[in-house]
KEKEKE-818771 format. One record per atom (N, C-alpha, C): residue number from 1; residue in three letters; atom name; x, y, z. Coordinates in Angstrom, 3 decimals, decimal comma, always signed. Each point is the difference from the previous one (the first is absolute). Layout:
NUM ALA CA X Y Z
...
This chain:
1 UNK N +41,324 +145,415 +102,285
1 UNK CA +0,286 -1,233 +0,689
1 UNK C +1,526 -0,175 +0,077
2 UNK N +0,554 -0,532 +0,997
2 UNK CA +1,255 +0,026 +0,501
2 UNK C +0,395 -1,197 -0,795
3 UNK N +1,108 -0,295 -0,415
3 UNK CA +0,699 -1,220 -0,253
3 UNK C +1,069 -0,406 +0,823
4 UNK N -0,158 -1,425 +0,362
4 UNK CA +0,884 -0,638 +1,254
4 UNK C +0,972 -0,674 -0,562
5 UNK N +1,378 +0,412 +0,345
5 UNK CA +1,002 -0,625 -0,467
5 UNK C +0,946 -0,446 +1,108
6 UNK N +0,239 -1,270 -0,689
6 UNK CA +1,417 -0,323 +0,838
6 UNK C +0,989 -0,282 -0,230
7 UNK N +1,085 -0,279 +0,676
7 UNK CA +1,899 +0,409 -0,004
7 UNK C +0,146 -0,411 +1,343
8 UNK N +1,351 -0,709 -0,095
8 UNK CA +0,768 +0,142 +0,305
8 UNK C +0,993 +0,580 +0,998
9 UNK N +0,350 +0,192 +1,153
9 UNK CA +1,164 +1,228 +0,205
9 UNK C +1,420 -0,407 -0,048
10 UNK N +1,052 -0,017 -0,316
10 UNK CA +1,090 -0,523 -0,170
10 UNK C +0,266 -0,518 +1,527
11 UNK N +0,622 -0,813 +0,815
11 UNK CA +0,327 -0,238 +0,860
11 UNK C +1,719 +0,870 +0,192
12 UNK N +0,011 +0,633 +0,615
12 UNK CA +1,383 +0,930 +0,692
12 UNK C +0,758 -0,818 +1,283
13 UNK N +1,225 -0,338 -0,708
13 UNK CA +0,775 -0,387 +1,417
13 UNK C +0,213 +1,023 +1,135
14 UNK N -0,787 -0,701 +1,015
14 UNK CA +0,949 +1,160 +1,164
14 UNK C +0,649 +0,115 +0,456
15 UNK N +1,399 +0,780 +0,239
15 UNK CA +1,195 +0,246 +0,729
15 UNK C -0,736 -0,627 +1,918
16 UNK N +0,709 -1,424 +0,305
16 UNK CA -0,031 -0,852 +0,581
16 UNK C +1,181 -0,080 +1,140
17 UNK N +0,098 -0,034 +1,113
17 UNK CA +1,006 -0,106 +1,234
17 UNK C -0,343 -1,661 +0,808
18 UNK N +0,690 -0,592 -0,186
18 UNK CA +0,253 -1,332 +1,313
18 UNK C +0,666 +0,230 +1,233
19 UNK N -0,537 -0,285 +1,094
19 UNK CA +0,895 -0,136 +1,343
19 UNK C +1,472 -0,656 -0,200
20 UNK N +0,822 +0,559 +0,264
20 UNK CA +1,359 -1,376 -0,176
20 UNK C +0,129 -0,612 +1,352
21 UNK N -1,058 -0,126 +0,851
21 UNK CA +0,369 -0,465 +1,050
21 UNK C -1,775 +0,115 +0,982
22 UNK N -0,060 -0,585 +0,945
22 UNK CA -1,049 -0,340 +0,225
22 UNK C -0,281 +1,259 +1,148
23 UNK N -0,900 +1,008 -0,296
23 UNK CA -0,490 +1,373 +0,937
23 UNK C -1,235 -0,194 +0,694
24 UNK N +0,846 -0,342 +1,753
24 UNK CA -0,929 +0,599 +0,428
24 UNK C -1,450 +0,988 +0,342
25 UNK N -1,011 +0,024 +0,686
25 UNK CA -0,674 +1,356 +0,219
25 UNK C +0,945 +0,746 +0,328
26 UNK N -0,136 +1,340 +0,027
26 UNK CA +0,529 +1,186 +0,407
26 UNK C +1,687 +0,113 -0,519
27 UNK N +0,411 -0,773 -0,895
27 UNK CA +1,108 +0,159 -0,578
27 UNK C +0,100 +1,287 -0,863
28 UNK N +0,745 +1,064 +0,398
28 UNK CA +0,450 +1,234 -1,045
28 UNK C +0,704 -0,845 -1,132
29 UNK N -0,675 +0,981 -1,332
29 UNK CA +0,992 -0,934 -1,088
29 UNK C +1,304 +0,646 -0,024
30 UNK N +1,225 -0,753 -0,587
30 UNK CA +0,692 +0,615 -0,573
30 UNK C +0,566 -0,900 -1,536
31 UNK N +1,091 +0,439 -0,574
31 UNK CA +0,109 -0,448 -1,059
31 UNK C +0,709 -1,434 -0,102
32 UNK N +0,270 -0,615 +1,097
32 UNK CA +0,319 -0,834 +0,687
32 UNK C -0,253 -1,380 -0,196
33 UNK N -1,965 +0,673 +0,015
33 UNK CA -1,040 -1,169 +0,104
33 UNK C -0,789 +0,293 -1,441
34 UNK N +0,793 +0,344 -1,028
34 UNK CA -1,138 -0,008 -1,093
34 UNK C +1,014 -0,341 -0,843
35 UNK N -0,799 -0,744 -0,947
35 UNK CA +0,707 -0,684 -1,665
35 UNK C -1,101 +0,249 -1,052
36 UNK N +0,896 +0,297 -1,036
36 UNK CA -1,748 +0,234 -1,421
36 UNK C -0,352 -1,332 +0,188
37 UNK N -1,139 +0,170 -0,847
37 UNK CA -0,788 -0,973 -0,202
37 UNK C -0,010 -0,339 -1,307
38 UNK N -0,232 +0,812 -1,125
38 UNK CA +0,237 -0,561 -1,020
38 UNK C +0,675 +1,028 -1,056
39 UNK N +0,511 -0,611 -1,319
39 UNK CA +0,796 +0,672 -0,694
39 UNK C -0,099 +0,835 -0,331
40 UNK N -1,125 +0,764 -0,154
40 UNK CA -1,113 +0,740 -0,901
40 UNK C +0,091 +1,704 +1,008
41 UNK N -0,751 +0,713 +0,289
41 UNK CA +0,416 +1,235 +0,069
41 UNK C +0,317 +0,381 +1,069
42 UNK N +0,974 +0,567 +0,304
42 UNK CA +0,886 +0,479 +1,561
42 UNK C -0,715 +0,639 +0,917
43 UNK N -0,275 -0,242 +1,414
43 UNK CA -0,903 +0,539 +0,701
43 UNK C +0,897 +1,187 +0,986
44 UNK N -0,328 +1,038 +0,161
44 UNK CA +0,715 +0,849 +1,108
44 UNK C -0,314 -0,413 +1,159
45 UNK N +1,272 -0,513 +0,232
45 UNK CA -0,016 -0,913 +1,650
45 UNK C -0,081 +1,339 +0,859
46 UNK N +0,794 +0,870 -0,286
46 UNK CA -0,603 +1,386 +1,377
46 UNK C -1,628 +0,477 +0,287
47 UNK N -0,764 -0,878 -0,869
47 UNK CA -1,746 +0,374 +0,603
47 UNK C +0,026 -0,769 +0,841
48 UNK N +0,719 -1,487 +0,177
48 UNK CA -0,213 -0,651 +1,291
48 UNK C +0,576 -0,130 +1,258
49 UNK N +1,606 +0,868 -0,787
49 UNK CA +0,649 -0,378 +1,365
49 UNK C -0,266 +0,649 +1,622
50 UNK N +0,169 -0,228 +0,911
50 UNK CA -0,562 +0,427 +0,760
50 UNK C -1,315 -0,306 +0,762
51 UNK N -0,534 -0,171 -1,030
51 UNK CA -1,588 -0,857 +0,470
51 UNK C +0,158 -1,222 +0,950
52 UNK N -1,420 +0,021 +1,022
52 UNK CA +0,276 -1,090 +0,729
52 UNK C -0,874 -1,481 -0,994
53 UNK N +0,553 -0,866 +0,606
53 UNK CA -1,372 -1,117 -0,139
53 UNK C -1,196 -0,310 +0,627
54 UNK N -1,479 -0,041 -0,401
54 UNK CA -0,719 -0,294 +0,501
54 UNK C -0,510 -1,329 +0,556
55 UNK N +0,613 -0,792 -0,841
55 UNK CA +0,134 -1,998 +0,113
55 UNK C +1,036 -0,239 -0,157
56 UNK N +0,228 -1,677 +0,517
56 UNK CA +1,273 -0,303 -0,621
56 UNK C -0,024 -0,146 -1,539
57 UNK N +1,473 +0,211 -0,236
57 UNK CA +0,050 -0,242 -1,763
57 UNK C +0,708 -1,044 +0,079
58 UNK N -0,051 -1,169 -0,419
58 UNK CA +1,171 -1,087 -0,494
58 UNK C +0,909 +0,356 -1,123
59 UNK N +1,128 -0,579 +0,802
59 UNK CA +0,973 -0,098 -1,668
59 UNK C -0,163 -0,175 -0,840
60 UNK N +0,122 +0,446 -1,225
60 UNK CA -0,301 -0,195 -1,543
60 UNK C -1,818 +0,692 -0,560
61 UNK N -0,273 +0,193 +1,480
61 UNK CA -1,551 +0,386 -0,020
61 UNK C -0,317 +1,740 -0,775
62 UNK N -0,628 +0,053 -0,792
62 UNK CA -0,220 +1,412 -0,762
62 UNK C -0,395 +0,831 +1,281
63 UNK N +0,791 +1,048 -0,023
63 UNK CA -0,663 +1,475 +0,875
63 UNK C -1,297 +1,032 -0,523
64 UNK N -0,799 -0,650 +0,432
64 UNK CA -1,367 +0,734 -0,286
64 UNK C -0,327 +1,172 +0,702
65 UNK N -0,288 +1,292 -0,932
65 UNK CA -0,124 +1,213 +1,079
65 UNK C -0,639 -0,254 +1,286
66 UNK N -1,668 -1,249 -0,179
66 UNK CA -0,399 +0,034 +1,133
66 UNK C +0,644 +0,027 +1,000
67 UNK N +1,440 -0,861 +0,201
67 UNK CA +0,417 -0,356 +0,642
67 UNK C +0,875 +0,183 +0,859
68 UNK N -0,061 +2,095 -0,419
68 UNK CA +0,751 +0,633 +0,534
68 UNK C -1,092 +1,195 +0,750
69 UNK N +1,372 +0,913 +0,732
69 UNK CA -0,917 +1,001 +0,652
69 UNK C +1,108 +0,828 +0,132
70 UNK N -0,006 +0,928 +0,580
70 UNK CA +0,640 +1,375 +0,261
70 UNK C +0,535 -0,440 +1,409
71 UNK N +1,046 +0,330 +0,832
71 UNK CA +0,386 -0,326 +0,658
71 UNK C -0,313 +0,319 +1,409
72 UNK N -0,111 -0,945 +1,224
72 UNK CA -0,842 +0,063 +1,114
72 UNK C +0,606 +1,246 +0,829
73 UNK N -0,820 +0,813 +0,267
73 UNK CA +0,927 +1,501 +0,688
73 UNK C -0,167 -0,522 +1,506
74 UNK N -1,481 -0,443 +0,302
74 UNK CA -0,652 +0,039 +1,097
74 UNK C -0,591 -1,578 +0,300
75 UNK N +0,826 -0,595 +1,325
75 UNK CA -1,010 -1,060 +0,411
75 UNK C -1,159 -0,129 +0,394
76 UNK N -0,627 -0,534 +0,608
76 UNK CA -1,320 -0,584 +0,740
76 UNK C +0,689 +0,459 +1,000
77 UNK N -1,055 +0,806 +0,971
77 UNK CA +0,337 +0,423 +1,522
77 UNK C +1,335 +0,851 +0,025
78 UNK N +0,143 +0,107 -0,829
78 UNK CA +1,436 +0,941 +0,131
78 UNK C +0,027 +1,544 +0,033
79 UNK N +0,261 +0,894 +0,936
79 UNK CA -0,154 +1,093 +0,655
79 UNK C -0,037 +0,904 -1,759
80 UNK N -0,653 +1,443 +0,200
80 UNK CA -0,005 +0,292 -1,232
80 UNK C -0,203 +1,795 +0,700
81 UNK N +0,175 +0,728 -0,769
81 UNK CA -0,832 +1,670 +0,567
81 UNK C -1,072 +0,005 -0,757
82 UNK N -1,090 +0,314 +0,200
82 UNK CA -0,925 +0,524 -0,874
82 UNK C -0,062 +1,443 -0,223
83 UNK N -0,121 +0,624 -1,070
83 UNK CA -0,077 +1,305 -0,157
83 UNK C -0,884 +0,610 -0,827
84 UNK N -1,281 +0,787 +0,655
84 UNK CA -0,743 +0,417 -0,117
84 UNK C +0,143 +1,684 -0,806
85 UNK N -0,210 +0,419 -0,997
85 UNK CA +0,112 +0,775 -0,724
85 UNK C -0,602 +1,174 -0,811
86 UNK N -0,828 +1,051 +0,110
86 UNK CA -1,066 +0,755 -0,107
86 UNK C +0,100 +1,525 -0,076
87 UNK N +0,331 +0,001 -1,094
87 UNK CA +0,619 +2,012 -0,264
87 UNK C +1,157 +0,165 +0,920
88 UNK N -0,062 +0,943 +1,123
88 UNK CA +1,227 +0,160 +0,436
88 UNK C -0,152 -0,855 +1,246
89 UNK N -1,091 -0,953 +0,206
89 UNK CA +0,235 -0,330 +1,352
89 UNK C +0,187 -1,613 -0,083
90 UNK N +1,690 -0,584 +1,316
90 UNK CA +0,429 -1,252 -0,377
90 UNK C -0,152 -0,144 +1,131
91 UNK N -0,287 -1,680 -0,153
91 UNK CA -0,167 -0,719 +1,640
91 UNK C +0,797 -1,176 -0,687
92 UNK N +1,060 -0,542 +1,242
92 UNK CA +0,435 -0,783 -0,067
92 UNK C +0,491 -1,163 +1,058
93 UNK N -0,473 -1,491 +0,083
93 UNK CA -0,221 -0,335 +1,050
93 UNK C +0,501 -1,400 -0,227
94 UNK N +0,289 -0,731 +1,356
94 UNK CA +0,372 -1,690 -0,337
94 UNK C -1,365 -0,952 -0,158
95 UNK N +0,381 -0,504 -1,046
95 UNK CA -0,828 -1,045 -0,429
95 UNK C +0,603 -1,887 -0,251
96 UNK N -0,662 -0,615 -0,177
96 UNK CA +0,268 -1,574 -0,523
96 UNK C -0,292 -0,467 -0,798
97 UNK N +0,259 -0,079 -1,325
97 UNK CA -0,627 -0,456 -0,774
97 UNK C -0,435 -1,487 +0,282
98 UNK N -1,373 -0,785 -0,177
98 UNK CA -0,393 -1,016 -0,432
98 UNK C -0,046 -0,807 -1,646
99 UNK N +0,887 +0,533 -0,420
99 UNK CA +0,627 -1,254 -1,149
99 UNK C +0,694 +0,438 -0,915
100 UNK N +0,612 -0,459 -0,396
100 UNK CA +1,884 +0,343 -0,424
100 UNK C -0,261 +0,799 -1,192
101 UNK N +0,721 +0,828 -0,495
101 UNK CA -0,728 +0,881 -1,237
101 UNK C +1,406 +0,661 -0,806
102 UNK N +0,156 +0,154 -1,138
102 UNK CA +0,956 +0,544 -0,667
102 UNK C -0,386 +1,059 -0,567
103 UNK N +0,910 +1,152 -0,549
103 UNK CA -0,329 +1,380 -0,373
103 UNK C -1,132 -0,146 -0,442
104 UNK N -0,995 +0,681 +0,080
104 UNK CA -1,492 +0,599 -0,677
104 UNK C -0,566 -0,977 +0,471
105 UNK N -0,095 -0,689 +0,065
105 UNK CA -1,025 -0,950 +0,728
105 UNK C -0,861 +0,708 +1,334
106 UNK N -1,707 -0,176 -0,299
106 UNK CA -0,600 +0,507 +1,204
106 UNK C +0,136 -1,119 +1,218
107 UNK N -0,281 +0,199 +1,297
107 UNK CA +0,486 -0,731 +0,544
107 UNK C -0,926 -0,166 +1,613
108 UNK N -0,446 -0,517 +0,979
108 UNK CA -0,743 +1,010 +1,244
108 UNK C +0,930 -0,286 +0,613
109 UNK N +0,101 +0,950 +0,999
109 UNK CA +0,961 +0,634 +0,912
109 UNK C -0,804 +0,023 +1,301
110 UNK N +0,511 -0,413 +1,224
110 UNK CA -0,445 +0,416 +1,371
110 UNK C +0,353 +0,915 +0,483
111 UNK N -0,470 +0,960 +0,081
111 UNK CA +0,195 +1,305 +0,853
111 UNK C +0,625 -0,223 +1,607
112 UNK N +0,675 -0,451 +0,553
112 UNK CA +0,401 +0,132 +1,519
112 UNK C -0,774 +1,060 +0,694
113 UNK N +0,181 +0,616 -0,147
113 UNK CA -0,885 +1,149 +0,769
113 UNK C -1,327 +0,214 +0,568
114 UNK N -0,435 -0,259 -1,304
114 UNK CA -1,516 -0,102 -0,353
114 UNK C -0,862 -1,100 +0,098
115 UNK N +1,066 -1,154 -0,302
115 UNK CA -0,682 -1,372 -0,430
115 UNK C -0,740 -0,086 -1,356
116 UNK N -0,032 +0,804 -0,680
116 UNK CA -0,666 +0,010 -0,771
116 UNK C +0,918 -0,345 -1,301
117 UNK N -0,876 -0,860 -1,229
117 UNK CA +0,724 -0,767 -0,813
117 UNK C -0,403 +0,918 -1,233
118 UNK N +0,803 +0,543 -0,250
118 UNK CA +0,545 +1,215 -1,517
118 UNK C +0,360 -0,635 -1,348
119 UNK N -0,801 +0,137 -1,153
119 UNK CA +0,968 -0,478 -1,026
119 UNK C +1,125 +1,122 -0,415
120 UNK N +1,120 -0,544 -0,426
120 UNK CA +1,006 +0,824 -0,635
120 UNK C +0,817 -0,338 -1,029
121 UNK N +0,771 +1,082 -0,893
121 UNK CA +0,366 -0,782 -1,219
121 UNK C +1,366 -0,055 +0,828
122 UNK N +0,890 -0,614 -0,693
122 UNK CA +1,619 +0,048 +0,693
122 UNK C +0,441 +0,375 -1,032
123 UNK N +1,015 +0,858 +0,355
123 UNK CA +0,826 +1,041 -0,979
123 UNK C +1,069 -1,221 +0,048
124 UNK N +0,784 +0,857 -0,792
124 UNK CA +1,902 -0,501 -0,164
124 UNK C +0,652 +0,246 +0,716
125 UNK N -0,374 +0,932 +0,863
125 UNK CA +0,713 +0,167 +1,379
125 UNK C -0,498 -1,044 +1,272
126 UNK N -0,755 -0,828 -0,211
126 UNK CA -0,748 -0,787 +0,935
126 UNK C -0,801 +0,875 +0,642
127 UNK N -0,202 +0,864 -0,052
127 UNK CA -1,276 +1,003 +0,812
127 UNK C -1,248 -0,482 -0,607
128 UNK N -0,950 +0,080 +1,051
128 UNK CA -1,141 -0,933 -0,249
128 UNK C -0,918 +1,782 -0,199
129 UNK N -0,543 +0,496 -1,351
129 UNK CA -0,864 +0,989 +0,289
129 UNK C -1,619 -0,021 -0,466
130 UNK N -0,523 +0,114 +1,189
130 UNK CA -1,492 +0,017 -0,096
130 UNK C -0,829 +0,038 -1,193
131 UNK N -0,777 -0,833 +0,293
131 UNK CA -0,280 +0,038 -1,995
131 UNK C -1,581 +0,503 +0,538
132 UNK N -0,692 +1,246 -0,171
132 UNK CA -1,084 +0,476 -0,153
132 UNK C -0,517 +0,782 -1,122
């Protein structure tokens, strides 16, 4: 027979960031717009910098990872190549993406050509490649 015990877990401060200023959506961070938050353990501001916002943040307001994202490569409707990829054989063609997407993000894509609506991941190069 098992015995059930309980405890405790210590509560751990977490290395904490505030807006110093009130961020927009789609604001890139920089070091600009961030202040610690509290005394307790130093956070490496280079995991965030760079990142966009996903909401606004208010001033003095804690930066919650949710509340970030990787930065927008690709708008809504905004022209894109798609590139199709398969041992040695490449097709590569104009497409549109239908909704804004940042590196790795899958994404659907309109084929111009074809009409036909493709999902694709988007690289770091903004190349949209066929995700099959």
């Amino acid at each position: 027979m098992l015995a059930a015990y309980s405890f405790a877990l210590p509560l751990i401060a977490e290395p904490q960031l505030r807006a110093s200023q009130t961020l927009p959506v789609g604001t890139i961070l920089t070091s600009a717009h961030l202040q610690p938050a509290t005394e307790g353990p130093q956070f490496d501001i280079d995991l965030i910098l760079g990142m966009e916002t996903r909401q606004t943040i208010y001033a003095g307001e804690i930066i919650r990872p949710s509340s970030l994202s990787l930065p927008t490569l690709i708008e809504q409707n905004a022209p894109v190549t798609l590139l199709y990829q398969n041992g040695g054989l490449t097709i590569a063609t104009d497409a549109r993406a239908l909704a804004r997407a940042s590196a790795g993000d899958i994404v659907q894509v309109l084929n111009l050509a074809s009409r036909a609506i493709v999902s694709a991941r988007i690289g770091h190069d903004g190349i949209a490649r066929a995700a099959y």
